[in-house]
C-alpha positions in Angstrom: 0.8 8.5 -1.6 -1.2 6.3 1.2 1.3 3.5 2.7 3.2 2.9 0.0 0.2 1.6 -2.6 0.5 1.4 -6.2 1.2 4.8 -7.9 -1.0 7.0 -9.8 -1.3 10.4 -11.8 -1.9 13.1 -9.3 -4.6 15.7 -9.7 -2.4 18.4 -8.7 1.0 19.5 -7.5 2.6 22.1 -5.5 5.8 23.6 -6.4 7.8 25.9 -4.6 8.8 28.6 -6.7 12.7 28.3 -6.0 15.0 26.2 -3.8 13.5 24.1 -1.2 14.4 26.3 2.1 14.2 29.9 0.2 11.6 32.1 1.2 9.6 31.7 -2.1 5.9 30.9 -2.4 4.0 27.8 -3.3 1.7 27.0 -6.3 -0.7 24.8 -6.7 -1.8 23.3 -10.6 -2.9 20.8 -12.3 -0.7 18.2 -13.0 -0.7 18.1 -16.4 -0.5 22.1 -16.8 2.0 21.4 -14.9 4.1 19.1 -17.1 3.0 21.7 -20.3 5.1 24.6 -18.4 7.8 22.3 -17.8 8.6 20.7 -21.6 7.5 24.3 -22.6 10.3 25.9 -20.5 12.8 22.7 -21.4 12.4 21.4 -24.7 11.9 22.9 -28.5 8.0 22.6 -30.0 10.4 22.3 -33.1 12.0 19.3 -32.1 10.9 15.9 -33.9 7.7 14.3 -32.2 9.7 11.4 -31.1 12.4 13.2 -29.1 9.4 15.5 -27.5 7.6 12.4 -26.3 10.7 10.8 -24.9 11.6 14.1 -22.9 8.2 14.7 -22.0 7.8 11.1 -20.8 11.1 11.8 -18.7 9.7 15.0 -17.2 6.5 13.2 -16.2 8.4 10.3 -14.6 10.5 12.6 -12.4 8.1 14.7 -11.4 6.0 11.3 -10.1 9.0 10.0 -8.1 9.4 13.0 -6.3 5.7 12.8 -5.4 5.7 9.1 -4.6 9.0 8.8 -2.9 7.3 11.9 -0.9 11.0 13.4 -1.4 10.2 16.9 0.2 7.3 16.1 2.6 8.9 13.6 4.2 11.7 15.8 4.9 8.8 18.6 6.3 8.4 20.7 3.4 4.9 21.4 2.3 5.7 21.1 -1.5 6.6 18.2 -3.8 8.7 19.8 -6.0 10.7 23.2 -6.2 11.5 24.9 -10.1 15.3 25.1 -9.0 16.7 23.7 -11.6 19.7 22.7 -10.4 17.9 19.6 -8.7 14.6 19.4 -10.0 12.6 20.6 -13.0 12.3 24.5 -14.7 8.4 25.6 -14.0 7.3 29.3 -14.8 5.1 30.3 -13.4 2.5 31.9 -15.8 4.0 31.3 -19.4 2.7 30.6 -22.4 2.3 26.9 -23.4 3.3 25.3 -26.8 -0.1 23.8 -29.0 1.9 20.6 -30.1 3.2 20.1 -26.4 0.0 20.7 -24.9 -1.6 17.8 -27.3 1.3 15.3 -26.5 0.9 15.9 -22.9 -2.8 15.7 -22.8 -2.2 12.1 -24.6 0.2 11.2 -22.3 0.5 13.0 -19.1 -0.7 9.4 -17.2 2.1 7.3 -18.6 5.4 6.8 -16.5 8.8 5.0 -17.0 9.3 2.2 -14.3 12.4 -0.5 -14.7 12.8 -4.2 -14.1 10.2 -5.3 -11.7 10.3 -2.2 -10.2 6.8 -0.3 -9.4 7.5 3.3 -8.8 8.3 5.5 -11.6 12.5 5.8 -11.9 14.0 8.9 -10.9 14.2 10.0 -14.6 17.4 11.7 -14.5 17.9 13.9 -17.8 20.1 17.1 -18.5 20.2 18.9 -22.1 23.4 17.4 -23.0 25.6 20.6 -24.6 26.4 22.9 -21.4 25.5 20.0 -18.3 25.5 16.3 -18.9 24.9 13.4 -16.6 23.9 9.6 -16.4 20.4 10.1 -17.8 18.5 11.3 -20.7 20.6 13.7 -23.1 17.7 16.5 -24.0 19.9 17.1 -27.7 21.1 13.8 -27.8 17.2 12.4 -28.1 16.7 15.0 -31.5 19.6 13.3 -32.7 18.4 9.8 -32.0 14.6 10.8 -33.8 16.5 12.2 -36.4 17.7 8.9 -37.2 14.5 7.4 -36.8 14.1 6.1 -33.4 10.6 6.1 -31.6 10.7 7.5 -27.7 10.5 4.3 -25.9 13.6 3.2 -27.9 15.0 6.7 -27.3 14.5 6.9 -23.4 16.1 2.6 -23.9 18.5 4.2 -25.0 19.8 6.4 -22.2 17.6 4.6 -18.9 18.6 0.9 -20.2 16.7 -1.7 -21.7 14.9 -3.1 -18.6 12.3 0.1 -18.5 8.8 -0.3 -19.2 6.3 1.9 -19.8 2.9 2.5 -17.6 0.3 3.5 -19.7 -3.7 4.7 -18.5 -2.2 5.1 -14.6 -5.3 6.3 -12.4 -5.9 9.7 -12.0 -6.1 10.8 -7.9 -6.2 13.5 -5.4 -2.6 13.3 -3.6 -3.3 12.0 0.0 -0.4 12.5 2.7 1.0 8.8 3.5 0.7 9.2 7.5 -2.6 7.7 8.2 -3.7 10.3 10.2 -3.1 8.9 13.7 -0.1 7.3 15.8 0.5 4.3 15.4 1.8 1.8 18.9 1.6 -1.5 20.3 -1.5 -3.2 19.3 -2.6 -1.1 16.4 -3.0 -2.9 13.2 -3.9 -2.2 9.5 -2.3 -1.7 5.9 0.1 1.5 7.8 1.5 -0.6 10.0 2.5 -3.1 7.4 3.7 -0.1 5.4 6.5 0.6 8.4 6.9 -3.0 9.1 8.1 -3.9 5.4 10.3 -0.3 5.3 12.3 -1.4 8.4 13.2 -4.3 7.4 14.8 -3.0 4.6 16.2 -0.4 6.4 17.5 -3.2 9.1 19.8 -4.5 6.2 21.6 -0.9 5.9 21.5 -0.6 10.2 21.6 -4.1 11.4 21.0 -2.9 15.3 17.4 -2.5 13.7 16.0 -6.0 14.6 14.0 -7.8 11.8 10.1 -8.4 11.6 9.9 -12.2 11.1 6.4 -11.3 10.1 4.9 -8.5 8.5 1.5 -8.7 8.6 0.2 -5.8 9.6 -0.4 -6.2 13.6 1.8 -3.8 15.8 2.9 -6.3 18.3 6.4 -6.8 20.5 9.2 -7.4 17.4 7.6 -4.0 15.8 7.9 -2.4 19.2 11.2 -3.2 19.3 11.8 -2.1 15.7 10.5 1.2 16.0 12.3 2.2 19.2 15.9 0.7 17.7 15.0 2.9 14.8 14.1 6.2 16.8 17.4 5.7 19.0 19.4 5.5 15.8 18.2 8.4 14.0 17.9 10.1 17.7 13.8 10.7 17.9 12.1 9.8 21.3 12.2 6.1 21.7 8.5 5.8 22.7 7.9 3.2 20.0 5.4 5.3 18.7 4.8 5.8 15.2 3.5 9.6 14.9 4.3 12.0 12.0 8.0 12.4 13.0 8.7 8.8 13.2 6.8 8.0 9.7 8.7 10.7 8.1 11.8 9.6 9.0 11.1 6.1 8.1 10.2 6.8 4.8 13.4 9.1 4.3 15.6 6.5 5.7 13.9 3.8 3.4 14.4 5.8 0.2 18.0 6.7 1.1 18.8 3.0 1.7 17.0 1.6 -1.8 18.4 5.1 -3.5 14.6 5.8 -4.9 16.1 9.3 -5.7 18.9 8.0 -7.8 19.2 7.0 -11.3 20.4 3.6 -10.5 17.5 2.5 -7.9 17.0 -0.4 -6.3 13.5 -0.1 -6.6 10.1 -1.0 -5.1 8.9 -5.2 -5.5 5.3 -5.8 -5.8 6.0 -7.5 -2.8 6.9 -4.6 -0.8 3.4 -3.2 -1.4 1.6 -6.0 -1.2 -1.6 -6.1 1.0 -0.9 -8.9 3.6 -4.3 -10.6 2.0 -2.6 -11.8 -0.9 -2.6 -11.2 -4.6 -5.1 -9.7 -6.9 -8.2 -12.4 -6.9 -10.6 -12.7 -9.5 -13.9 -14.9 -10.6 -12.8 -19.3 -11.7 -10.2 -18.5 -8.2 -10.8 -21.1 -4.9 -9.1 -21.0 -1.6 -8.3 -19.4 1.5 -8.2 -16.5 0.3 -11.2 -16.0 -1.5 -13.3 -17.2 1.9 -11.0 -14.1 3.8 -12.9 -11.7 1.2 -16.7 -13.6 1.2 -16.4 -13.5 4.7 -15.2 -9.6 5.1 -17.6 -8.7 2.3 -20.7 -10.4 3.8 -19.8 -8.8 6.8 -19.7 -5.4 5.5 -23.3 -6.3 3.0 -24.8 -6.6 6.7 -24.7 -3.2 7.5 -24.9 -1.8 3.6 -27.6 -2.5 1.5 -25.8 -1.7 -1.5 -23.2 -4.7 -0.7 -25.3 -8.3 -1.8 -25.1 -11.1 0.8 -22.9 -14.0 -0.2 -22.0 -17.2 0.5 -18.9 -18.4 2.0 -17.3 -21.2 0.2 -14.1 -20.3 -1.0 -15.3 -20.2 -4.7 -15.1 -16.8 -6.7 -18.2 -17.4 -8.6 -20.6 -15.2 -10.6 -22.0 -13.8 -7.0 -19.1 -13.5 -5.4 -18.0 -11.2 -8.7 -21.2 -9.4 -8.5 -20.5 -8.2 -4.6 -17.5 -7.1 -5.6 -18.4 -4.6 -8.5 -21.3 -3.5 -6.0 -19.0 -2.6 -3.4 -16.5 -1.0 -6.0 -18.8 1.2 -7.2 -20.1 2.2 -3.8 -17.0 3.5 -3.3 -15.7 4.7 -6.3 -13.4 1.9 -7.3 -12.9 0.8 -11.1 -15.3 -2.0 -11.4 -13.8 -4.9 -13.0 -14.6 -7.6 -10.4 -11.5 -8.0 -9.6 -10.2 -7.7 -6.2 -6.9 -5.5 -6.7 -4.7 -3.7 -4.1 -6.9 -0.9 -4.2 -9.8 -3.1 -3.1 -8.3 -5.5 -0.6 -7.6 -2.0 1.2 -10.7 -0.7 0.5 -12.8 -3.5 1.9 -10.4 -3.9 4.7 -10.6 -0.3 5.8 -14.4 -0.6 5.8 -14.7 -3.6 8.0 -12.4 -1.9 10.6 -14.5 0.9 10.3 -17.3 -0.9 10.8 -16.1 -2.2 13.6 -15.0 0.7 15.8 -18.2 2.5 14.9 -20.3 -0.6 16.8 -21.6 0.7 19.9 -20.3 -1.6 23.3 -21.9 -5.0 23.7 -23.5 -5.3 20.2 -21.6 -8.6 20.0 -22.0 -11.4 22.5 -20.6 -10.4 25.6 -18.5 -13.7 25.6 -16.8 -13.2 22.5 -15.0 -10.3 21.1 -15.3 -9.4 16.8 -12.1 -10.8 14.3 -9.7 -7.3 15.0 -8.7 -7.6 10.7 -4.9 -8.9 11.4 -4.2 -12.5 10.8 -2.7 -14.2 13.5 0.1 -16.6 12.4 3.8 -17.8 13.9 5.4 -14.9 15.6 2.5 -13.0 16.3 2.0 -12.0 19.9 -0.6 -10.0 21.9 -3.9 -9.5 23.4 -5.6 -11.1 20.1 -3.2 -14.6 20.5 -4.2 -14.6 24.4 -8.1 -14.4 23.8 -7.6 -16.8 20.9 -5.2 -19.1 23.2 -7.9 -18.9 25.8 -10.7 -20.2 23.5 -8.8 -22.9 22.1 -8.4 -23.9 25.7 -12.1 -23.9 26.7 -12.9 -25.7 23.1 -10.2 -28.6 24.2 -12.1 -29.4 27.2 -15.1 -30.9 24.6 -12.3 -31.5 21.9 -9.5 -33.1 23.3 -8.1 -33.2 19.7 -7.1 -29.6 20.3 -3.8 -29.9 22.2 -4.3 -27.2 25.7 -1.7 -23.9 25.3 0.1 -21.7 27.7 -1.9 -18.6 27.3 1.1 -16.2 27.1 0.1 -14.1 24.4 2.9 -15.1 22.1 2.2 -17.7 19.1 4.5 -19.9 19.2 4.4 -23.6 17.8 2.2 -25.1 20.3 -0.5 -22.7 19.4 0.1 -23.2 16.1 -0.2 -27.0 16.1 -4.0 -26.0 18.1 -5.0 -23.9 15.7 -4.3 -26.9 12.9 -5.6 -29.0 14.9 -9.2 -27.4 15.2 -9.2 -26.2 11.6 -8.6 -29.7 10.6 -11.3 -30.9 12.9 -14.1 -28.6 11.6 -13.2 -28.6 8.5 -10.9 -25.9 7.6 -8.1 -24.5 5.4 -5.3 -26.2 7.4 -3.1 -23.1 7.3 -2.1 -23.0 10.8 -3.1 -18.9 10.4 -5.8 -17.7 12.4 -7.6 -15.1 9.8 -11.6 -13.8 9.4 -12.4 -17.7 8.9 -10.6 -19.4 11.3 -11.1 -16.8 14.1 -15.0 -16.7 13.9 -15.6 -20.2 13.7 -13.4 -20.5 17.2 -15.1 -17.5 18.6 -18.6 -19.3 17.9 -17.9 -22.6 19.2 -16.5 -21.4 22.2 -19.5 -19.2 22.5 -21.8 -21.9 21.8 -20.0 -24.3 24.4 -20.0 -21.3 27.3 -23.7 -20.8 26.6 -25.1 -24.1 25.1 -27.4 -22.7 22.1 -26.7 -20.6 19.4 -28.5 -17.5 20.3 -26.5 -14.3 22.1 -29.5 -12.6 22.6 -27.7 -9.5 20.6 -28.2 -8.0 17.4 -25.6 -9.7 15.1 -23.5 -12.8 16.6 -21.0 -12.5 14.4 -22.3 -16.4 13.6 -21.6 -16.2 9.3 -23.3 -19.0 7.1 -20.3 -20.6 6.0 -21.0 -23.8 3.6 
């Protein structure tokens, strides 16, 4: 599942018909025939409703934390389960499937078991409880438990604890492989590098030579580089501090070994750790920051797709601002509740970047360069903080409210107390962060100072009506 999001019901998945490194073939089915052939080849359509939900429930959940934890493809396999028994679930290939288990599955197949504040389905141990038993789910022990009239969430609290929850109505999705596609390296930003910045820092707590990220915002600059390459000396990969399909399999490996996804008694995944570094879920009556970060990345985007309405920037998620976002769900095949979700945030991000790289050279003004899409804040170092450094520099000269900055590239304090200083000066959220807002309104002044009018004599300036 991409970098770590939310999960979801896959469409499909493959199973290897026998242990993972036998020479067996692969098979590829729908998800929920697949679950049918697994509670038919498990479980008795005799059994009392109760205890077939609550095994089926279990089966379901396993089979998705295999999937999500990417158990076997991050370890190179090109399956995400195998039918061995012995560590994963019985599939047969071809058999006949129960009536009563096919109808509970097709009611249920997109609910999962999750525990605490955990995200990620549980790894949903269960054995049948006569000839093998183990810390999870007893598949006999449940007909007992119905018999004496429990339902199946209070059978599977019985055996997983009484912290589970259950996910009901999860979206239904293609499986996409995690690794974006491309290496990732100094300067590269986006959601996937986030996704490795979060997972080595938890990783760092099990190998402390694996210096921390103060912050993980997304933008691949000097404390990830040094990361990554501690990582790939440690696990004894080139130490290139490149991120390429090796690298982001081992990370994730390493990351589920150290929070024991695969175990019973996980530490599992925060809705922090997934987080998009825009913030949380936003939704119409909402003001702030954040809101003017999505206004300004949406009216961006509405310029150059007609199916996106124009907005206005002011920080207030009003009945406009609500009706962009349902257009620009439904462009691309979002659930449109006008709410900006995780799905969304990534959504709209990925577009604007896209946007962006698609532009041919010069289409903005030759004196600026466009917001990259990774917020600048304390920590952050790079080409991005030296251009914005630089700026801030030309802008004192007129301004000398804005302290002057070494331009070094690295953010440290004194930039930070510039940036404040010229957000609170034209009348900005005084975050000290350097986002979509922030960035263009320094890139236009200083443009406007170096060229003294407001034209750049190009097709879009990049210059945003924000009220």
């Amino acid at each position: 599942m991409n970098n770590q999001r939310l999960p979801f019901i896959p469409e499909s998945i493959t199973v290897h018909l026998g242990p993972p490194d036998s020479n067996a073939p692969n098979v590829t089915v729908p998800f929920s025939d697949y679950i049918k052939n697994v509670a038919s080849s498990e479980i008795y359509p005799t059994w009392p409703e109760a205890a077939l939900r609550a095994n089926i429930l279990a089966q379901i959940t396993f089979a998705l934390n295999r999937i999500y934890t990417e158990y076997y493809r991050s370890r190179g396999y090109s399956f995400d389960i195998t039918n061995s028994t012995a560590i994963d679930q019985s599939y047969v290939d071809g058999r006949d499937i129960f009536e009563n288990i096919s109808r509970i599955v097709d009611e249920i197949f997109d609910s999962y078991i999750t525990r605490g504040q955990g995200v990620e389905p549980i790894f949903a141990l269960y054995c049948n409880g006569t000839t093998t038993t183990c810390e999870g789910l007893s598949q006999w022990g449940s007909v007992d438990l119905a018999e004496e009239g429990l339902g199946a969430f209070d059978i599977l609290a019985n055996y997983y604890g009484p912290n589970i929850n259950l996910v009901t109505d999860a979206p239904v999705q293609n499986i996409r492989d995690s690794y974006p596609g491309f290496p990732l390296s100094f300067g590269s930003s986006g959601e996937p590098v986030r996704t490795i910045q979060v997972k080595l820092n938890r990783i760092s707590k099990n190998y402390p030579a694996i210096p921390k990220i103060p912050f993980p915002d997304g933008s691949f600059q000097a404390e990830t580089d040094r990361a990554v390459r501690t990582f790939q000396e440690i696990f004894n990969l080139t130490p290139d501090g490149v991120v390429g399909r090796a690298t982001w399999n081992a990370i994730n490996r390493i990351y589920s070994g150290v929070k024991n996804l695969s175990d019973i008694n996980s530490e599992g995944i925060l809705p922090e750790d997934i987080t998009s570094f825009f913030g949380d879920t936003l939704e119409e009556g909402e003001e702030g920051v954040a809101v003017r970060e999505l206004q300004y990345l949406l009216l961006f985007i509405s310029a150059f797709n007609n199916q996106i309405p124009p907005l206005t920037v002011d920080g207030i998620f009003g009945a406009s601002t609500r009706e962009a976002v349902i257009a620009f769900q439904r462009f691309y095949g979002l659930p449109q509740t006008g709410q900006v979700d995780f799905s969304t945030w990534e959504q709209i991000y990925d577009s604007y970047v896209g946007i962006l790289d698609s532009l041919p050279e010069g289409y903005f003004s030759p004196v600026t360069e466009a917001y990259g899409g990774t917020p600048l804040r304390l920590g952050s170092e790079g080409e991005e903080v030296s251009r914005i450094q630089d700026y801030l520099n030309f802008i004192s000269n007129t301004y000398t409210e804005i302290p002057k900055v070494t331009v070094d590239g690295v953010f440290g304090p004194a930039t930070q107390t510039a940036v404040l200083a010229y957000q609170n000066l034209f009348g900005l959220e005084p975050t000290s962060i350097v986002a979509a807002i922030t960035y263009n309104s320094i890139a236009d002044t200083y443009r406007v100072l170096r060229e003294g009018n407001q034209s750049s004599g190009t097709q879009y300036s990049g210059n945003l009506p924000i009220e």
